[in-house]
C-alpha positions in Angstrom: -66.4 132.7 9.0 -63.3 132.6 11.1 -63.4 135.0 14.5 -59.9 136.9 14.8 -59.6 139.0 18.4 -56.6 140.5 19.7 -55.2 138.8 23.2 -53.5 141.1 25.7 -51.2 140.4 28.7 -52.5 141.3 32.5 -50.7 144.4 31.7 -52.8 145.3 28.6 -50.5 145.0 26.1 -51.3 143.2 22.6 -49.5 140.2 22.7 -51.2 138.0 19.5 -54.4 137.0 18.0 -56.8 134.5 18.3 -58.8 132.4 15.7 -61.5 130.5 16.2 -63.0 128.6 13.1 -66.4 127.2 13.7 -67.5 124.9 10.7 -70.6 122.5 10.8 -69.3 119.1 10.5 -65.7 120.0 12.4 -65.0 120.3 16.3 -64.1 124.0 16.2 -60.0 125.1 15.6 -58.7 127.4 17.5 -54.9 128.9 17.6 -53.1 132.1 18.6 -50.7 133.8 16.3 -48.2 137.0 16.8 -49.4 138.9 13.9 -52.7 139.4 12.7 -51.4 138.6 9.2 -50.6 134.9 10.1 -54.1 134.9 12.0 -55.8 135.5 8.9 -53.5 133.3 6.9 -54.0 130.4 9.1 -57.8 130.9 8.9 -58.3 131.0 5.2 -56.2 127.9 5.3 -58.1 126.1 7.6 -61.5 127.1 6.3 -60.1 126.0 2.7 -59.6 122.5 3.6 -62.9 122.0 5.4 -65.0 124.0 2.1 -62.8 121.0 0.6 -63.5 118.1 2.9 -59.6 117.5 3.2 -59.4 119.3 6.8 -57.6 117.2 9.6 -57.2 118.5 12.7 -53.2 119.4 13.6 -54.1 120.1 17.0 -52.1 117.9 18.9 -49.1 118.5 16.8 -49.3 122.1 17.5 -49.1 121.1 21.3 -46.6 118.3 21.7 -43.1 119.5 21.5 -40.6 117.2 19.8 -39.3 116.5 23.6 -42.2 115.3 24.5 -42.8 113.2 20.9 -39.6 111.9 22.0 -40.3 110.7 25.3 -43.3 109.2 23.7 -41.6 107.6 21.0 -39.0 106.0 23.9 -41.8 104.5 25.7 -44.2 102.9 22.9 -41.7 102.4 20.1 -37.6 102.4 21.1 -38.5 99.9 23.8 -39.7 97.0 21.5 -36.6 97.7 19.5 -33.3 95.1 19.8 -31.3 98.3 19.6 -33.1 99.9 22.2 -30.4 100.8 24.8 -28.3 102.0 21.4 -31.0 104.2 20.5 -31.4 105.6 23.8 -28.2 107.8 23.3 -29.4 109.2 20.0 -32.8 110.4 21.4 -30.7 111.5 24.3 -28.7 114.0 21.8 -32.1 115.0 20.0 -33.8 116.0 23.4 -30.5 118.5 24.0 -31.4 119.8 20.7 -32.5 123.1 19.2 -35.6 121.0 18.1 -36.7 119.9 21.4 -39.1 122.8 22.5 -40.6 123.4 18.8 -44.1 121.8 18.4 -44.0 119.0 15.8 -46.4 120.9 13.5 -43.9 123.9 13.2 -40.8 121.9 12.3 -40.1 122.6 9.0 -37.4 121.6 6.5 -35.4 124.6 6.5 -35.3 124.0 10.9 -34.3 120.1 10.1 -31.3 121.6 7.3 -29.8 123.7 9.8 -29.7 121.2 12.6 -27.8 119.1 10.3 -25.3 121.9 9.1 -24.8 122.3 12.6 -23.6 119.0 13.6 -21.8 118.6 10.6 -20.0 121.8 11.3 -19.7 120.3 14.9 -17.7 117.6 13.4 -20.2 114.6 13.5 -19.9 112.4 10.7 -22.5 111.9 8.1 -23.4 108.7 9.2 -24.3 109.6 13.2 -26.2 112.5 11.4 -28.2 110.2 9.2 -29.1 108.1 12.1 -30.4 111.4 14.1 -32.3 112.0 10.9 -33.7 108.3 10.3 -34.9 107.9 13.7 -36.7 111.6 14.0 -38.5 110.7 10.2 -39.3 107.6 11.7 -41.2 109.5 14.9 -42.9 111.8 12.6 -44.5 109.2 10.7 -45.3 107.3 13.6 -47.2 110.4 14.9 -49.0 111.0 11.6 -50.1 106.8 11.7 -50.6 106.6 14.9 -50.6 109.1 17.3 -53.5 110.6 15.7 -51.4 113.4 14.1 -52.8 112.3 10.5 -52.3 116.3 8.8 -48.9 115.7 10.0 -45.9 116.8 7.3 -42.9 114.7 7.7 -40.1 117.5 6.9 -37.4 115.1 7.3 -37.1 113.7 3.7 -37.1 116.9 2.4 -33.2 117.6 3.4 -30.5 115.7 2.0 -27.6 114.0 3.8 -24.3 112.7 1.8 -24.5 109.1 2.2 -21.7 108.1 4.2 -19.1 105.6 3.1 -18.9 103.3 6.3 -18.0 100.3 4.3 -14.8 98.5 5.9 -12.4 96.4 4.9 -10.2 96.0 8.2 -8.6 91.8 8.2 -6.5 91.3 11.0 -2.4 91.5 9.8 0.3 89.5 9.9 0.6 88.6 13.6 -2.1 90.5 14.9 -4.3 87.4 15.5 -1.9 85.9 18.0 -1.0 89.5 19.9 -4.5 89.7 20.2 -5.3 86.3 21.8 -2.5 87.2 24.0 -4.0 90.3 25.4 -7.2 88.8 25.3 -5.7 85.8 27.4 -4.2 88.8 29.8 -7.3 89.9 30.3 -9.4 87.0 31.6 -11.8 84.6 30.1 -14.6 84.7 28.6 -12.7 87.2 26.2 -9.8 84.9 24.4 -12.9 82.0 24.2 -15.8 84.4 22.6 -12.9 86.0 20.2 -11.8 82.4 18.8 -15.3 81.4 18.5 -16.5 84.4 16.4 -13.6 84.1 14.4 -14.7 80.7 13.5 -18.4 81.4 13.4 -18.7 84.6 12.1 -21.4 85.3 14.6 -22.7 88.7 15.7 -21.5 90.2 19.1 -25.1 90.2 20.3 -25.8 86.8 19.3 -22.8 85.4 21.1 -23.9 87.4 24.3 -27.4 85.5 23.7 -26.0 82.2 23.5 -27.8 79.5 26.1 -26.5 76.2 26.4 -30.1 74.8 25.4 -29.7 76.2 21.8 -25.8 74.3 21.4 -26.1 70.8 19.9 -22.6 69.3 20.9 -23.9 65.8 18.8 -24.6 67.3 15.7 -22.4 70.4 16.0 -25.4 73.0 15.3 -26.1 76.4 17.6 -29.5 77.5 17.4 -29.6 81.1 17.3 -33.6 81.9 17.8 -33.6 85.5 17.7 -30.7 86.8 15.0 -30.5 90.5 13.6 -32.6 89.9 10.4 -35.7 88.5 13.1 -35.7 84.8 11.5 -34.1 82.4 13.3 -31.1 80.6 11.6 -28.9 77.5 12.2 -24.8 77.6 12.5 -23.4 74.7 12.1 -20.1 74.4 14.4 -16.6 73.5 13.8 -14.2 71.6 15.3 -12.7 74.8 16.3 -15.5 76.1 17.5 -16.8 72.7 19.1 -13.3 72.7 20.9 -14.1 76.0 22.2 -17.4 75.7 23.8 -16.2 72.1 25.5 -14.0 73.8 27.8 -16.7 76.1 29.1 -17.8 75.8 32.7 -21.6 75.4 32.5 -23.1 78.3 34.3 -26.2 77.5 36.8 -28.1 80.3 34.6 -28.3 78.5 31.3 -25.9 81.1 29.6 -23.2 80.3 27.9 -20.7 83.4 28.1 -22.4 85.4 30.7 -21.0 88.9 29.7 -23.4 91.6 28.3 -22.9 92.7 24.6 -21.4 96.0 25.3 -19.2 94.6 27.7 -17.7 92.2 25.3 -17.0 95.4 23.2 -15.0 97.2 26.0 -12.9 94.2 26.6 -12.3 93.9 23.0 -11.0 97.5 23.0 -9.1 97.4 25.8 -7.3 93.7 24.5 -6.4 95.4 21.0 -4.7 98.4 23.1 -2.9 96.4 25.2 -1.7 94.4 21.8 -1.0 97.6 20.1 -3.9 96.6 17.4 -5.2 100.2 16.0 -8.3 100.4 13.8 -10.0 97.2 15.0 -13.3 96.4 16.2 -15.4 93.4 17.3 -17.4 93.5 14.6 -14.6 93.0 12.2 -14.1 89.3 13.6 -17.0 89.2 11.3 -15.9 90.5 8.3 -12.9 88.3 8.8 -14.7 84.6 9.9 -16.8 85.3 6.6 -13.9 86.2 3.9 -12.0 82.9 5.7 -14.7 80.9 4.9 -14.8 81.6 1.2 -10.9 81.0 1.4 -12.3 77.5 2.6 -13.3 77.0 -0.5 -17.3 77.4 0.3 -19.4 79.1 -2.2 -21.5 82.3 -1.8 -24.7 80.4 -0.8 -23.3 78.3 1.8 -21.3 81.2 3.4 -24.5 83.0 3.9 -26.3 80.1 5.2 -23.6 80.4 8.5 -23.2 84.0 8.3 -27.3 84.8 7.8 -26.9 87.2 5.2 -30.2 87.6 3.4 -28.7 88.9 0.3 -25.7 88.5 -1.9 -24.9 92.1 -2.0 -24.6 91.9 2.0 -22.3 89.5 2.3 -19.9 90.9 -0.7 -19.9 94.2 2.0 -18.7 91.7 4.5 -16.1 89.6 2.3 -12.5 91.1 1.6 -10.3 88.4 0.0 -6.7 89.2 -0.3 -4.6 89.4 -3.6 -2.1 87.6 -2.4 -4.3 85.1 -1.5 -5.7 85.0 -4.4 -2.6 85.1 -6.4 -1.7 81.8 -5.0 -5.0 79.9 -5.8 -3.8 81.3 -9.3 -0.8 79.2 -9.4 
């Protein structure tokens, strides 16, 4: 039988009510409430599950506050993430959220709807508020697996998001390519270098940034890239292009082969493009564009993907944009 008393401030003034639910078998629960009601709600609940043998202790998710779940999360998950400087800024904007001081255990579906109506009335596109949302499912069942929060509800799935249509099909225009190399070459090496060679290897920003000198095989024109997006490790093999590229390097005493971080190789990138007058372009399109220029190579879908390290075939069609007039002329 559940005990419900009042509790009182130092000025005597009923300010909740206390359960405690003592159950042979269970450590004992207890919980303050504002209204009796929801005392003796919560206590018929509780004593329900145990008479059931289903009861698991929410406890600790009724004291850790999604701020702290976050910090935790930062610490013992984010960390051993690639993305984990990335990620930092979206657990940043979730710790400045209306969520932050609400225990996990009272975060419910309808408070996880509003917060996205709110930053998609804030103007955030679907896609950063999908991210929000993936990452703070993705700390709720990490609490409920392994945080010991096992009577955990995830609320997350429960609210839709419109998928968001990030697909893109930016290919550098007519003359772009060579503005751009200009600006690059404006703006200092390694830049003009590391935008030729992912042009011609359709490599990832962060796997250019990792690039060592003890991975490049100049004899047989293969770079070892140990650590790619997918986890696996995968083979390019180099072109002449490319070869020509990394043989007029200076070898650095470190081992690297660029030495420039991966986000700094973005803000050079964008800072070339407006100094070329290129709108709408990003690093990550050199991608898109080394892979359709393969295919217009002549190479066929499985050898394309062996380069680019596309696991599927429905990845690399998001990354291949062949142009009709290209095509028109293979037509004849």
């Amino acid at each position: 039988m559940a005990a419900i008393d009042p509790r009182f401030d130092k000025d005597g003034n009923r300010i909740g009510w206390q359960v405690r639910v003592r159950k042979r078998g269970y450590p004992a629960q207890t919980r303050t409430w504002r209204t009796k009601a929801e005392a003796q709600a919560w206590a018929r609940q509780v004593e329900n599950e145990m008479d059931r043998g289903v009861f698991v202790s929410r406890k600790e998710a009724e004291n850790t506050s999604l701020a702290e779940a976050l910090d935790r999360y930062t610490k013992e998950v984010s960390a051993r993430k690639k993305g984990a400087v990335q990620e930092q800024s979206i657990i940043k904007k979730l710790s400045e959220s209306t969520l932050a001081d609400t225990f996990l255990a009272s975060i419910q579906g309808k408070d996880i709807a509003k917060y996205r109506d709110t930053m998609l009335a804030d103007g955030y596109s679907p896609i950063t508020v999908r991210r929000r949302l993936s990452l703070l499912s993705h700390l709720f069942t990490i609490a409920g697996k392994e945080w010991g929060m096992a009577g955990l509800a995830n609320p997350v799935p429960m609210v839709s998001v419109q998928k968001p249509n990030n697909a893109r099909d930016r290919r550098l225009l007519e003359g772009e390519e060579d503005r751009l190399l200009a600006a690059a070459q404006e703006y200092g090496e390694p830049l003009p270098s590391i935008i030729r060679f992912a042009m011609e290897t359709a490599m990832r920003r962060g796997e250019i940034a990792a690039m060592h000198w003890c991975y490049v095989d100049l004899r047989t024109s293969v770079l070892l890239v140990p650590d790619s997006k997918s986890g696996d490790p995968r083979r390019v093999p180099l072109s002449s292009r490319a070869l020509a590229v990394l043989t007029h390097l200076p070898r650095r005493v470190d081992g690297q082969v660029w030495g420039i971080r991966a986000d700094s190789i973005t803000q050079a990138f964008d800072r070339a493009c407006r100094r070329a007058n290129i709108e709408n372009l990003r690093f990550h399109d050199l991608r898109h564009e080394a892979t359709s220029r393969l295919f217009e190579k002549g190479l066929n879908p499985m050898q394309v993907a062996a380069i680019t390290g596309h696991k599927t075939l429905q990845m690399l069609k998001r990354y291949t944009h062949l142009r009709a007039e290209d095509l028109a002329k293979l037509l004849g």
